[in-house]
C-alpha positions, 0 to 999 in steps of 0.5 A, spaced: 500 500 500 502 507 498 503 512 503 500 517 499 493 520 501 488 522 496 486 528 497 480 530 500 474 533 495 471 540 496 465 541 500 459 542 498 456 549 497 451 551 502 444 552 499 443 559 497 450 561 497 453 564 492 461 565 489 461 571 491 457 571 498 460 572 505 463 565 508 462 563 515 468 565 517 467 572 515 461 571 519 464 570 525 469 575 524 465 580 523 461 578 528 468 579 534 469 586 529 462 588 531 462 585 538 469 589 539 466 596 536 460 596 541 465 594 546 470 600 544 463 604 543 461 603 551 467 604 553 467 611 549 460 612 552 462 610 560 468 615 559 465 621 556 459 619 562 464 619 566 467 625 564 460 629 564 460 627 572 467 628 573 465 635 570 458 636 573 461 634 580 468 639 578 462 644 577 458 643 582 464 644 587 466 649 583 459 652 585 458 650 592 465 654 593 464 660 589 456 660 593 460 658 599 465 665 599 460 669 597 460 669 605 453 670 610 449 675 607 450 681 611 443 682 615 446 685 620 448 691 617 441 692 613 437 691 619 441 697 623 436 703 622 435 710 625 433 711 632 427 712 632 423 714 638 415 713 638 409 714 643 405 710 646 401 708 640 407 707 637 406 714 633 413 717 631 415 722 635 422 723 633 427 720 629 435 720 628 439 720 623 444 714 621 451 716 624 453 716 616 447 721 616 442 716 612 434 717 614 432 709 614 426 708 619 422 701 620 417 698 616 411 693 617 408 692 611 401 690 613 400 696 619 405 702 616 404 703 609 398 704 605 395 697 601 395 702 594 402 703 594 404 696 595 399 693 590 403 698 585 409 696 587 408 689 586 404 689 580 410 694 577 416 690 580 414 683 582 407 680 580 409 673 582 413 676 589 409 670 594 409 665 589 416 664 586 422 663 591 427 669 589 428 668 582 422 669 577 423 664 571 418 667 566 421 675 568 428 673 566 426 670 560 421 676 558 427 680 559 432 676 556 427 676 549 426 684 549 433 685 549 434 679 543 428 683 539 429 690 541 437 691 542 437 694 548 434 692 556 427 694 556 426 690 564 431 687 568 427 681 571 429 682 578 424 680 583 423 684 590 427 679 593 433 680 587 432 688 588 434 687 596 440 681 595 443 689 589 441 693 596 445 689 601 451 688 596 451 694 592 454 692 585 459 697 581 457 695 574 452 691 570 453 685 569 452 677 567 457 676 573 453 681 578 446 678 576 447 670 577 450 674 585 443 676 586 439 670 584 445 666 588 443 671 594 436 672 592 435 665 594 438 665 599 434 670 603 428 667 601 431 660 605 433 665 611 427 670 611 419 670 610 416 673 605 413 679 609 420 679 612 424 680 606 418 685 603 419 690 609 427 690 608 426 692 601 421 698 604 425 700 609 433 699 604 430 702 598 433 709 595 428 715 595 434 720 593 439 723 597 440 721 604 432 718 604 432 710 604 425 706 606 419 709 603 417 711 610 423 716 611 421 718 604 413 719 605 415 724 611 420 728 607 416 729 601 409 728 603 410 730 610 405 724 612 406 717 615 405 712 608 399 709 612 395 713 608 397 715 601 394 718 594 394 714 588 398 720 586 403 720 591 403 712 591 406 712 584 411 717 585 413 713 591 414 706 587 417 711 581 422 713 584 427 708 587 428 705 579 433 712 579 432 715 585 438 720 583 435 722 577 429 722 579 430 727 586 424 730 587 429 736 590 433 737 584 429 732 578 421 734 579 420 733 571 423 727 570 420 725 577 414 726 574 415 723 567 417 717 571 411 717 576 406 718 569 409 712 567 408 708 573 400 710 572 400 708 565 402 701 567 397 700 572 392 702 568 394 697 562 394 692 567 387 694 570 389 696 578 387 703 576 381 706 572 382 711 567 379 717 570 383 716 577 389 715 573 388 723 569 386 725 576 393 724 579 397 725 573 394 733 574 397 732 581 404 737 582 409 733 585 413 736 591 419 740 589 422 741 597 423 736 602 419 738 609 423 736 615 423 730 620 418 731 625 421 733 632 416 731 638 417 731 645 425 733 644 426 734 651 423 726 652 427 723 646 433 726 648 433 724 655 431 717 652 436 716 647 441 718 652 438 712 657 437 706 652 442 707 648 443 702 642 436 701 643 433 701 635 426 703 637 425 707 644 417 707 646 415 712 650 409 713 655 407 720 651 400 721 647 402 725 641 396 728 640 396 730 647 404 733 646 403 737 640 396 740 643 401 742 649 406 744 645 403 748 641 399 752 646 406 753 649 409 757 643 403 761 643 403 763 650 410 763 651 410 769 644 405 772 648 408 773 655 415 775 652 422 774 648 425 770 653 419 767 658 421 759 657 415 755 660 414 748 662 408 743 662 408 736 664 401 731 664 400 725 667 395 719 667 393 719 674 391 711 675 397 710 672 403 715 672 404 715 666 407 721 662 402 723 657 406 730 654 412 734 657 414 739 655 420 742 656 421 749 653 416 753 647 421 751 643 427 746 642 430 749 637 430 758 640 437 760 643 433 765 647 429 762 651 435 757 651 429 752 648 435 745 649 434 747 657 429 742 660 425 746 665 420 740 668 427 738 670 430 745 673 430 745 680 425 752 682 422 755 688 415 752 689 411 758 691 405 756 695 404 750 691 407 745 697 400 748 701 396 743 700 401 737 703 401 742 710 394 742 709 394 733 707 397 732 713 393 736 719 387 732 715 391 726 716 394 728 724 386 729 726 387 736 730 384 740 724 378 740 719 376 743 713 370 747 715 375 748 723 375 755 723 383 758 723 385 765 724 389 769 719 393 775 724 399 778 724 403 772 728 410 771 729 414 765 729 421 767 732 424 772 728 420 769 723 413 773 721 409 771 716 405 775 710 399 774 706 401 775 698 397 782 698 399 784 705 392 784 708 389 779 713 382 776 712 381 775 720 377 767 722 375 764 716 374 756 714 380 752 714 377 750 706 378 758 704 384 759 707 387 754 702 382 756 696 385 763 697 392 761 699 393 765 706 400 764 708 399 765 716 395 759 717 399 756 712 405 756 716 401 754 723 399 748 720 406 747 718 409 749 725 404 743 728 405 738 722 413 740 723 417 741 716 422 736 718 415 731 716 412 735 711 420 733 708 420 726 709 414 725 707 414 728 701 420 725 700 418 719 701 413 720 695 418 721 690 418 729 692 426 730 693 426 738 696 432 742 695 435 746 701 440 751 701 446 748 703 446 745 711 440 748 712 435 744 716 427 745 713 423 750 716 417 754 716 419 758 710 418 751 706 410 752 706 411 759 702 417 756 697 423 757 701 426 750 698 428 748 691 423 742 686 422 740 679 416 741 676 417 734 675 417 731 681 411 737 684 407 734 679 407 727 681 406 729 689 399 731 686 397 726 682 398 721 688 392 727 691 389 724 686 390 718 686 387 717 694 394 719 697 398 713 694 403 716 690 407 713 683 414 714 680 412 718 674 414 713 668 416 716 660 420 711 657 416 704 657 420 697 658 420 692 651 416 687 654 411 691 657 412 690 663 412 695 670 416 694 676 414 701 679 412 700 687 407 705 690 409 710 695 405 713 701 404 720 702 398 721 706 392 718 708 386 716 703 381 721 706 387 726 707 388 726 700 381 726 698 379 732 703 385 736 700 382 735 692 375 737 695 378 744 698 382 745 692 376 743 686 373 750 690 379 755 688 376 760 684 379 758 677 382 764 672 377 769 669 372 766 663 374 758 666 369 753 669 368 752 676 368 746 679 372 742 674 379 742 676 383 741 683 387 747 682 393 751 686 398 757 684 404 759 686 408 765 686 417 765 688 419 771 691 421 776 686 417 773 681 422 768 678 417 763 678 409 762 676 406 756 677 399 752 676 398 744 678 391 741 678 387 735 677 382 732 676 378 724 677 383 722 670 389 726 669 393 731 672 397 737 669 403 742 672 405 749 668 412 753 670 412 760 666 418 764 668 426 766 666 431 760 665 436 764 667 432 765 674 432 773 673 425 776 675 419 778 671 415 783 674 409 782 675 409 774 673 404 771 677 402 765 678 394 766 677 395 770 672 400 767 668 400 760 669 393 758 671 390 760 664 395 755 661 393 750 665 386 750 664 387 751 657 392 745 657 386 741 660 381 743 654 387 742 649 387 735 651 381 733 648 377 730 653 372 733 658 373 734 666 372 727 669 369 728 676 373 726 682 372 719 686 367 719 691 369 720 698 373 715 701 370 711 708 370 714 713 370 721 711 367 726 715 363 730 712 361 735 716 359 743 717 363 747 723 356 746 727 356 739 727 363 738 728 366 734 734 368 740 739 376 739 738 374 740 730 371 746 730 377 750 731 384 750 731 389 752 735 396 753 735 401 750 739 401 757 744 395 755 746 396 748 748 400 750 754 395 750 761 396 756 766 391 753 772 395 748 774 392 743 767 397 739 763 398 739 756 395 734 753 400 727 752 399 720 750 402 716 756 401 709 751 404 707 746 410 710 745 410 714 738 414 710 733 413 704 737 412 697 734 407 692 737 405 685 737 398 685 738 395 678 736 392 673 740 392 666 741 387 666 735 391 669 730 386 676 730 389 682 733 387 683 740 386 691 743 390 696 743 390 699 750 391 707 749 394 710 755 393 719 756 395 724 761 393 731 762 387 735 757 381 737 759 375 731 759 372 729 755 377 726 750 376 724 743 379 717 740 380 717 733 384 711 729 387 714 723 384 720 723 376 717 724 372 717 730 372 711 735 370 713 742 371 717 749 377 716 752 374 713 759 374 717 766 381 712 767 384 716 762 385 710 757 381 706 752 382 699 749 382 700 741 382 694 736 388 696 730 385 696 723 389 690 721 398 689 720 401 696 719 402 704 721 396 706 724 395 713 727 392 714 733 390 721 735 386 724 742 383 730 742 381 734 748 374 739 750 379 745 748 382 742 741 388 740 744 391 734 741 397 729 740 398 724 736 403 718 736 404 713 729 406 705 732 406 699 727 402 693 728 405 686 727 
């Protein structure tokens, strides 16, 4: 057999193939050639996907750091306002200018500015302001195609809050760059702020032109109003003007102003917020060409709060502004009248509260002749016979006097000290009541010479009354006809605790942030005491052509007619005036009487509410005539005349000691009897307990008295003769 091998015969052809058709070897080939082109493909879609994150990624941490050092936004700069010093009802009394001399005043968009004015300003600048989240899509893109059609930038697309975020970081140019901050910015202050919290930013950063930021400073200096209330024609103006605000200053530009604000109105009325006809009406309105100064109210009383809250932003006070501009009115006029260099002082107060309702410390802040800066509420100045009725007060309170006891107005002398009368007569025995009504001086000082100055003092100066004396003098006689220095402030206080039934009240001007009112209530007298002191006082015989009978007054005149006074009140608030020099020289023939007294009835009436009548009498008032008086009661007797000659003693109580503290409770937690021990006097001898009537003392010279209750209690006995003593002990 041969080695040799025939050789094997080709294959047959598969059907359907034909000479010139891909082999199967071409197939998988091309096979593996496809499976390694999808293979590079995805290998080219994984990178570029890659890539695209790596770019998104590099992007968005190129973002963040640039969002990231942009910083915090500056909040706390933008929220720094004037000082702005406002009344009770939060009404503006005084603002201060920014140190860099800015005027920027707080804005609440709901209470402080007109609904008008805000519709406009959103329907102008920002419709979608409560619906979009900084950054108005559809503005931008409005804004974007009218700059493509017509060549040049017709809206910037800025929402309100886009505005605020340009406010707070002032750009220097116009730019892509610049407008991507804002948005970025934009959007972060609607993460960190309401809506109405960023609308009352943009109204209180606004530019108006020259030093004028927030429409309120704006609508004061062009308007001379408050923008609670502002015309169509005013609110166009005023939503106009920020777009260019230096261009279109009112003080340099009004015609472009003008043009400007016409231009706001035709927009509203395309868009249908504003009828044609209103819309012709305002545009025939003049816009203002001067700017009117700031409101001054109350400068004495901002001042002095400034002074004492300092980095407070906004300082309320306790005034009534419609009330200190009736008064400050009434001060210039009077003060015109009086003379160049007559200054005056006017205070008023809540008497239930002690609330300071307007002070006015001079005509005129601003006159040098008058030296208007000087607050006279708060000079110290002889009171004249105005520190009458607290002598009076305290004998009520003593018990030793009524004010239908019969008193005598005769020449006396006190040492080397010997009374006058103001028109140098005497009017002989009168009622104790007249002798306050007319201001008698020689029953003034008897009175005072039994109270005793040293208590009269202490006591007014418990109350919140600080008397000045002259240098290491001790207080005498001479303080019941002004021989001692007061502040119109502090004498005024003293009588509206008469008013309020003898409890006297620190005075309060500047009110605390959370309302609060920590204040405590001083004695001056007795309840009954005090309300006998208004009924005498509501007789006084009032300034020509005024009422009787509506005010509880007293006048007062110092030696030499330095100074004129009248302080009076009634059941609602209480009113003191001072009228004379600053500079302390006398003014002939400056009375108290006749030149502060009309002011004072005057003031009541500019106050704009009518007199109301004075409490009812309190409990245990007596309320008697001359007649029908204990027999102690119908006469007073100086000191003189209490020293017996035929062998009697003075009339003294033995027990209890005065100033003595007893412990009188029983086994059963009530109070047991007081005993009362006298010696001397002449029977039969009257008990009274904090000036009301409890009994006689018996033929031992004693008397069991049940205490009031825990406390001071005054216990007082009087004799057939009118003599008496009187010891203050405190029950515990």
């Amino acid at each position: 057999m041969s080695d040799h091998v025939p050789a094997m015969p080709p294959a047959p052809s598969s059907p359907g193939l034909s000479r010139g058709s891909t082999s199967a070897r071409d197939i998988v080939d091309g096979r593996h050639k496809a499976g390694h082109d999808g293979l590079k493909s995805r290998r080219l879609i994984w990178k570029l996907a890659t890539g695209a994150a790596v770019v998104v990624v590099l992007g968005t941490a190129a973002v963040t750091a640039w969002v990231h050092s942009l910083g915090p936004l500056p909040l706390a700069q933008a929220k720094q306002i004037s000082t702005t010093v406002v009344d009770r009802n939060g009404k503006l009394l005084r603002a201060y200018a920014m140190a860099d001399g800015r005027w920027r005043l707080p804005v609440n968009a709901k209470t402080s500015v007109d609904p008008t004015y805000l519709d406009l300003l959103l329907t102008y600048e920002d419709k979608r302001f409560y619906s979009h989240h900084g950054v108005d899509p559809l503005a931008l893109g409005r804004a974007a195609l009218q700059l493509v059609t017509r060549g040049h930038i017709v809206s910037g697309g800025s929402t309100i809050t886009m505005q605020l975020a340009r406010l707070l970081e002032p750009r220097q140019q116009r730019s892509v760059t610049a407008k991507i901050r804002q948005a970025v910015r934009a959007i972060q202050l609607e993460r960190q702020l309401s809506k109405d919290e960023i609308l009352d930013l943009y109204l209180e950063l606004a530019p108006f032109g020259g030093n004028l930021e927030g429409v309120r400073a704006a609508s004061i200096a062009y308007f001379g109003k408050e923008p609670k209330r502002l015309s169509l024609a005013e609110s166009a103006l005023l939503v106009a003007l920020p777009q260019s605000p230096e261009t279109r200053r009112l003080d340099r530009h009004p015609a472009t102003a003008r043009t400007a604000r016409d231009r706001v109105l035709d927009r509203m009325v395309h868009e249908g917020r504003v009828s044609t006809a209103d819309a012709a009406q305002a545009r025939g309105v003049n816009v203002p060409r001067l700017r009117k100064p700031m409101p001054v109210l109350a400068p004495h009383s901002a001042d002095q709060a400034t002074a004492a809250m300092k980095d407070m932003p906004i300082i309320r006070l306790s005034l009534d502004a419609g009330i200190q501009r009736s008064l400050e009115a009434l001060a210039r006029d009077r003060a015109a009248a009086l003379g160049s260099n007559i200054s005056i002082g006017l205070i008023a107060v809540d008497n239930e509260s002690g609330d300071v309702l307007a002070h006015v410390g001079s005509p005129d802040y601003f006159d040098d002749r008058r030296a208007g800066q000087v607050d006279m509420t708060r000079a110290v100045r002889s009171p004249g016979s105005t520190l009458k009725p607290f002598i009076y007060g305290l004998a009520f309170e003593d018990g030793f006097v009524h004010p239908d006891s019969l008193i005598e107005d005769r020449p006396i002398r006190f040492g080397s000290y010997a009374p006058e009368n103001f028109d140098m007569t005497f009017q002989g025995t009168v009622p104790v009541r007249k002798a306050l009504q007319l201001s008698l001086n020689v029953p003034a000082i008897a009175l005072l010479d039994r109270v005793g100055a040293s208590r009269l003092s202490s006591r007014l100066k418990q109350a919140g009354g600080n008397l000045v004396l002259p240098k290491d003098e001790a207080p005498g006689l001479a303080m019941g006809l002004g021989g001692v220095g007061v502040t119109l402030r502090d004498l005024v206080q003293l009588y509206a605790s008469l008013a309020r039934g003898g409890s006297a009240k620190p005075l309060r001007e500047i009110m605390q942030a959370n309302g609060g009112d920590d204040r405590e209530m001083l004695r001056l007298m007795d309840s009954v005491a005090a309300w006998q002191v208004g009924n005498v006082l509501m007789g006084t015989p009032p300034p020509e052509n005024a009422a009787h009978n509506r005010i509880a007054f007293k006048t007062g005149t110092s030696y030499g007619y330095r100074d004129a006074w009248s302080v009076g009140f009634d059941g609602r608030m209480t009113i003191g005036v001072w009228v004379g020099r600053p500079d302390g020289a006398p003014v002939p023939g400056l009375v108290g009487r006749t030149a502060a007294a009309p002011i004072l009835f005057d003031a009541f009436a500019r106050t704009g509410k009518l007199p109301m009548p004075l409490p009812k009498a309190p409990k245990g008032a007596l309320i008697a005539s001359n007649a029908k008086l204990p027999p102690p009661l119908r006469r007073f007797r100086p000191f003189g005349e209490l020293i017996r000659t035929g062998g009697e003693q003075a009339l003294r109580i033995q027990f209890p000691l005065n100033g003595s503290r007893i412990d009188a409770s029983g086994a059963d937690s009530e109070f047991s009897a007081l005993p009362v021990k006298v010696a001397g006097g002449v029977a039969p001898m009257t008990m009274l307990v904090n000036g009301v009537a409890v009994g006689e003392i018996d033929g031992r010279r004693q008397r069991l008295v049940d205490p009031p209750g825990p406390g001071f209690v005054r216990l007082t006995v009087m004799d057939a003769v009118g003599a008496a003593d009187t010891v203050v002990v405190r029950i515990q």
